[in-house]
C-alpha positions in Angstrom: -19.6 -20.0 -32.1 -16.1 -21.4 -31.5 -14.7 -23.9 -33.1 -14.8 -27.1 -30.5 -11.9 -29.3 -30.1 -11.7 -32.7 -31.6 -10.4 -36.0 -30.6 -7.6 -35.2 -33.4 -5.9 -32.2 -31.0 -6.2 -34.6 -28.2 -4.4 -37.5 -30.0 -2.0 -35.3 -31.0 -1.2 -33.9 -27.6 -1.0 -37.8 -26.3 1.8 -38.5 -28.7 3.6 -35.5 -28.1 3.6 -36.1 -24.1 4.8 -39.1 -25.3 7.9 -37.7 -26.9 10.3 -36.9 -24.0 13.2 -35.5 -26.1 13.7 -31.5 -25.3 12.6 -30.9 -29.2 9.3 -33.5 -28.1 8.6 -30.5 -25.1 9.0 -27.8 -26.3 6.3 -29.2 -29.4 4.3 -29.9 -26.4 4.4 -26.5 -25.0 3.4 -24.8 -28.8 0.8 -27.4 -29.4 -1.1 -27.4 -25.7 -1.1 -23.6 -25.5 -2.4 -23.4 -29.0 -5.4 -25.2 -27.9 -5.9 -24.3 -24.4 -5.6 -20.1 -25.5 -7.4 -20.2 -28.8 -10.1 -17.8 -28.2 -11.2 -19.5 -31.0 -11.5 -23.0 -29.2 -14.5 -23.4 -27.3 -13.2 -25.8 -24.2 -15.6 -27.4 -22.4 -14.2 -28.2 -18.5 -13.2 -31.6 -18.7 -11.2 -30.2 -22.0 -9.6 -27.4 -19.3 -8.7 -29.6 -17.0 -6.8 -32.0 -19.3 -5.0 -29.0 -20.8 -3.9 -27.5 -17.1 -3.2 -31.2 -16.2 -0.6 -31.5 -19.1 0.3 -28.2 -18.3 1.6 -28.9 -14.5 3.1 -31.9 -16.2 5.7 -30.0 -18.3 6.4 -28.3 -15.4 6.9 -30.8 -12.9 9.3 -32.9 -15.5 11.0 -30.7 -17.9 14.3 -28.7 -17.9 14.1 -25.1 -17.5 14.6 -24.4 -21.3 11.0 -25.5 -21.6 9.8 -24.3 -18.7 11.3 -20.8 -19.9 9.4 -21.1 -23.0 6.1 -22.0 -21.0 6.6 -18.9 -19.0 7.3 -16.8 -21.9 4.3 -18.2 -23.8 1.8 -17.9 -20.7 3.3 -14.3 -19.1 1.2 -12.5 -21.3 -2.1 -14.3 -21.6 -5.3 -13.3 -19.7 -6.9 -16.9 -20.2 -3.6 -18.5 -18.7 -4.7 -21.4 -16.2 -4.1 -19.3 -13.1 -2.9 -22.6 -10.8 0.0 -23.6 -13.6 0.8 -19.5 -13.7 1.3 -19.4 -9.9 3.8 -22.8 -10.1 5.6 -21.0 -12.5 6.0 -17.9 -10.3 7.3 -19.8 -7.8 9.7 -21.5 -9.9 13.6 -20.4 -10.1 13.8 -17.0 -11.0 15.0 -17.6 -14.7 11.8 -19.5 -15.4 9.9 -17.2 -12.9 10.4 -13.3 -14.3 8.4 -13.3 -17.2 4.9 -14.2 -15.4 6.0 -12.1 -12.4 6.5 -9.0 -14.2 3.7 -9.3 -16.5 1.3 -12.1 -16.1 -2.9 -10.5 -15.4 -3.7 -13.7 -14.4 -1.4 -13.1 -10.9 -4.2 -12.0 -8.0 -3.3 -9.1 -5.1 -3.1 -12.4 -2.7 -1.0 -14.6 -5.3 1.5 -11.4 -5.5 1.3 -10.8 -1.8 2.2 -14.4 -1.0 4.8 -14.9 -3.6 6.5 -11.1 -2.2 6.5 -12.8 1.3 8.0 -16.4 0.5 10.1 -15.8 -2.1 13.7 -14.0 -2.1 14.6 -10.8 -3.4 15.0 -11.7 -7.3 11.5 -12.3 -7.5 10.3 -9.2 -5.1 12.1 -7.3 -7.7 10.8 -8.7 -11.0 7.2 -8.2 -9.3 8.6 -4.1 -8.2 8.3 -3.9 -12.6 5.1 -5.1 -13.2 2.8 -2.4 -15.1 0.0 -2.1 -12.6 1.0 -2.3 -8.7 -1.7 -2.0 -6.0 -0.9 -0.1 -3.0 -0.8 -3.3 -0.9 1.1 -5.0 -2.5 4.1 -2.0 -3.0 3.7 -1.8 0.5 4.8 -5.8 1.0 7.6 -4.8 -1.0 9.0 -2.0 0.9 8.8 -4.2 4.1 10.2 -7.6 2.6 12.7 -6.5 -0.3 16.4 -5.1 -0.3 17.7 -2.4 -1.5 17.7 -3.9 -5.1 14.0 -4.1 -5.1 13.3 -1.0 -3.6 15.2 0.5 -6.7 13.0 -1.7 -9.3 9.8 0.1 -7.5 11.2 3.1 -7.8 11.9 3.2 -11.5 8.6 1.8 -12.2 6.2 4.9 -13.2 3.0 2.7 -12.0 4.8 2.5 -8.2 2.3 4.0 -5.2 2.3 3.0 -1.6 -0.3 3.6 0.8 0.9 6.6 3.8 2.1 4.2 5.9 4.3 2.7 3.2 5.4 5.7 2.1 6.8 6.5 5.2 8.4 3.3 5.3 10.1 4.0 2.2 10.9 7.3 3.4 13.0 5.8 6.1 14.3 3.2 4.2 16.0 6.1 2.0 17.4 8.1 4.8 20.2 5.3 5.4 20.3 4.7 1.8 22.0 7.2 -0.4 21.3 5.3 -3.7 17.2 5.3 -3.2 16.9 9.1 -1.9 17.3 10.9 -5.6 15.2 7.8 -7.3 12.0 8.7 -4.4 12.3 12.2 -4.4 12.0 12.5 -8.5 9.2 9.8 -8.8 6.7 11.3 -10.8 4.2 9.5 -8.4 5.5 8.6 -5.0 7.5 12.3 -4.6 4.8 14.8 -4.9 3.2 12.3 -1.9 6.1 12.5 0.5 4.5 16.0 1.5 6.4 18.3 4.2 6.4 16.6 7.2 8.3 13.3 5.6 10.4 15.5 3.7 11.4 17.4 6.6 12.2 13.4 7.8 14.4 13.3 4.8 16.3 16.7 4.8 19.1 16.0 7.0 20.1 12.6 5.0 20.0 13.7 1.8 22.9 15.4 -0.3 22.9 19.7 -1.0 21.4 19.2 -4.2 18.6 17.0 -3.0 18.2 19.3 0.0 17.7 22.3 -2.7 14.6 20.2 -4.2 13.0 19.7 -1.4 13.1 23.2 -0.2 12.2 24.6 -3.6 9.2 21.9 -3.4 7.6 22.5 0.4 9.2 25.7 1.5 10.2 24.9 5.0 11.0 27.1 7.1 14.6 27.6 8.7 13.6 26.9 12.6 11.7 23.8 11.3 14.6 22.1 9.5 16.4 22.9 12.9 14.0 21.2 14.9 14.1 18.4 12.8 17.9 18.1 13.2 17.3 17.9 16.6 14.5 15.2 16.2 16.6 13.4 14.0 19.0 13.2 16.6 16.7 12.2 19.5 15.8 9.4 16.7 19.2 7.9 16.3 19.7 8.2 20.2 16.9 6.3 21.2 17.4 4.0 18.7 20.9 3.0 20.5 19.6 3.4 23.6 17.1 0.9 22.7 19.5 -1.9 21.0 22.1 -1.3 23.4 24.5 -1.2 21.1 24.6 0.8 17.6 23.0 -1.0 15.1 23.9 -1.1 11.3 21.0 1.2 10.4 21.7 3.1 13.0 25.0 3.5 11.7 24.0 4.0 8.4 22.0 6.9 9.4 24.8 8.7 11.3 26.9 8.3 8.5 24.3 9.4 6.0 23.7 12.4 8.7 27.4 13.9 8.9 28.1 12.9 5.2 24.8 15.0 3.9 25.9 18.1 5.0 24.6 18.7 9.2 26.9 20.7 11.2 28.9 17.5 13.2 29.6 19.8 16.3 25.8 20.0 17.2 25.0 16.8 16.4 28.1 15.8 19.0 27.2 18.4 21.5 23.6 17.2 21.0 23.9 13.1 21.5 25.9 14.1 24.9 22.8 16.4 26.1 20.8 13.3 25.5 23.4 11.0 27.6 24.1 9.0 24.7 27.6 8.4 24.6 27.5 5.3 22.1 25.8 7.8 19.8 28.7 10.3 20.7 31.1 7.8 19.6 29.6 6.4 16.4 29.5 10.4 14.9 32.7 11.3 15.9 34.1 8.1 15.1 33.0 8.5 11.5 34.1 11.6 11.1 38.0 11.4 12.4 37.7 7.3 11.4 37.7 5.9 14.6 36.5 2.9 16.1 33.5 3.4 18.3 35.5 1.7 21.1 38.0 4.0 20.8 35.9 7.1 20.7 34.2 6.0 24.1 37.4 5.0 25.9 38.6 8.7 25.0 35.3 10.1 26.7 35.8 8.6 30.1 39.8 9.2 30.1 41.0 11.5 32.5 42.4 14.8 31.4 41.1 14.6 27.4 43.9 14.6 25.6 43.2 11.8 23.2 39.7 13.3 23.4 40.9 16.6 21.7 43.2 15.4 19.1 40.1 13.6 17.7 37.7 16.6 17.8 40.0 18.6 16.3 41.2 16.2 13.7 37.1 16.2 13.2 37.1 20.0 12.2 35.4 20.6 15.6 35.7 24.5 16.9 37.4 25.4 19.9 34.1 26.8 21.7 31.9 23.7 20.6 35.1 21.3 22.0 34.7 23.3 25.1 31.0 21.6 25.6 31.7 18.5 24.4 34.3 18.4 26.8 32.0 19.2 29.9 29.6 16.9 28.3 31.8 14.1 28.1 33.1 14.5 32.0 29.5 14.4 33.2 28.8 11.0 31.3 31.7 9.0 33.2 30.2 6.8 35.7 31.5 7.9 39.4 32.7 11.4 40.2 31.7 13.9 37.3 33.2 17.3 38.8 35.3 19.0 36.6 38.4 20.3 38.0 38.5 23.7 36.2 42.8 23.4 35.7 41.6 20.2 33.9 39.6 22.4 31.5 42.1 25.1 30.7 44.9 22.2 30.6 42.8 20.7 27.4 41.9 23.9 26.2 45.7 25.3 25.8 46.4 21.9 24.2 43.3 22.6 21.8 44.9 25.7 21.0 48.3 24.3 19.6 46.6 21.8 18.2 45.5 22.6 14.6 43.0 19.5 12.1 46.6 18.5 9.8 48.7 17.9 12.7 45.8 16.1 15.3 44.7 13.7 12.3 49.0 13.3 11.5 49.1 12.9 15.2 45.8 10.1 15.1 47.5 8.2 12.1 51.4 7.4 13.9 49.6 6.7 17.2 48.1 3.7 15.1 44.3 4.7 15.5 43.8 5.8 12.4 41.5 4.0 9.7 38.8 1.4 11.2 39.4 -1.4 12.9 
């Protein structure tokens, strides 16, 4: 049978709530959690309720050095009052991380709640803790930057459910830093499966791209058709916003820097009448500004049109279609006179990348605006 507590612990606890000197608190905090987690104290409830009550007091009134050392005490303790743990989640993130990355006494719906009104510093001391359920990783990877998407992911105990996995999955294609981090998770990798790896292939570096084809095996005419996909993706995206968003930048430039062949991808957005798409690929690739890219593609005669392909790398053949391409996105008359073709063609030709980007940087266009 426990040991019950006397009117002695309670007269000392008065006269240390009493003391309101720092040294005073942080006595308070050491002598109230010695009682109210004793195993070896039986506590009836009105005794419970006094020691939460003082508790919520020291809270309420005391610096953040003892609130820190409240935190610290309680993170760990599976008899913690649950209501004076949850205040202390909520509290500034210094007082906050110990009980968010550790504390048992934290419910699914306390973490849930705290991941969806708090800000990223205490998403990402949550992302750590030793046991995540899948609901909860899932509020993460819709709520939390980049910075707590990287906490999750070098946590062992991580999981999402499929939708959140694929959430994540898209999250990473933008996001260079988070692709390496996913793919090796000793959990949340071997679960991407095929079809979201094929989702990731195209945004990921070589070397990633090597591990994921060791892993799944895909064949060549599928990683084609989800170029293509990808592609239609990005497009309807724009087409959607109106405007290139900064995701939808992020994954063009995560596109042409992982490696796809920019031609098709050029050749491809024009097929698909997407000009601003057009614009944002090339533009990263010769360092453009959109704007300028799209004022090139519904000039007359192409001039400015070819110096940036071919400052891009682009092949004489695949400038050829984008050319023809471009002329049938102007607004008004889109016939092609054919002198017109072999006039920009010929200049193609004397045209080699060195001297069209030289050319780009002392016409001022180089570099982004």
């Amino acid at each position: 049978m426990g040991k019950r507590v006397g009117m002695d612990d309670f007269g000392r606890l008065y006269d240390l709530a009493r003391d309101r000197s720092r040294d005073g608190r942080h006595a308070l905090v050491q002598a109230v959690t010695a009682i109210g987690l004793d195993p070896a104290r039986a506590l009836g409830e009105p005794e419970r309720a006094l020691v939460s009550d003082i508790l919520h007091q020291l809270i309420r009134d005391t610096e953040r050095e003892v609130r820190q050392a409240l935190a610290e005490r309680l993170a760990g303790e599976p008899a913690a009052p649950r209501e004076v743990v949850v205040a202390l989640a909520g509290d500034e993130i210094a007082v906050a991380r110990p009980v968010l990355g550790r504390s048992p006494v934290l419910t699914e719906a306390d973490l849930l709640a705290l991941v969806e009104g708090h800000p990223d510093d205490h998403r990402a001391a949550i992302a750590g803790r030793p046991a995540l359920v899948p609901s909860v990783c899932d509020a993460l990877i819709a709520r939390g930057g980049e910075a707590v998407l990287l906490a999750l992911l070098a946590n062992a105990a991580a999981c999402a459910s499929p939708a959140g996995l694929v959430r994540l999955a898209d999250r990473a294609r933008a996001a260079e830093p988070l692709q390496a981090p996913l793919l090796r998770h000793p959990r949340l990798g071997p679960a991407l499966g095929p079809e979201l790896a094929l989702r990731l292939h195209w945004f990921v570096s070589a070397a990633l791209r090597g591990e994921l084809l060791a892993r799944h095996r895909i064949p060549a005419e599928r990683l084609d058709a989800a170029l293509e996909a990808a592609v239609a993706d990005l497009a309807g995206a724009v087409r959607r916003a109106r405007v290139p968003t900064a995701e939808t930048a992020a994954l063009a430039r995560r596109l042409v820097a992982g490696g796809a062949a920019l031609a098709p991808l050029l050749v491809q957005a024009l097929r698909l009448g997407s000009v601003p798409l057009f614009a944002l690929l090339l533009g990263e690739a010769a360092g453009l500004p959109e704007a300028t890219v799209e004022a090139q593609a519904a000039a007359p005669g192409g001039e400015d049109l070819a110096v940036s392909c071919r400052a891009a790398g682009i092949d004489k053949a695949a400038f050829a279609s984008i050319f023809l391409l471009s002329r049938r996105a102007r607004p008004g008359d889109q016939v092609v006179d054919p002198r017109e073709l072999s006039r920009v063609l010929a200049l193609y030709d004397r045209l080699t990348p060195a001297g069209a980007a030289a050319l780009l940087r002392r016409l001022g266009d180089g570099g982004r605006a």
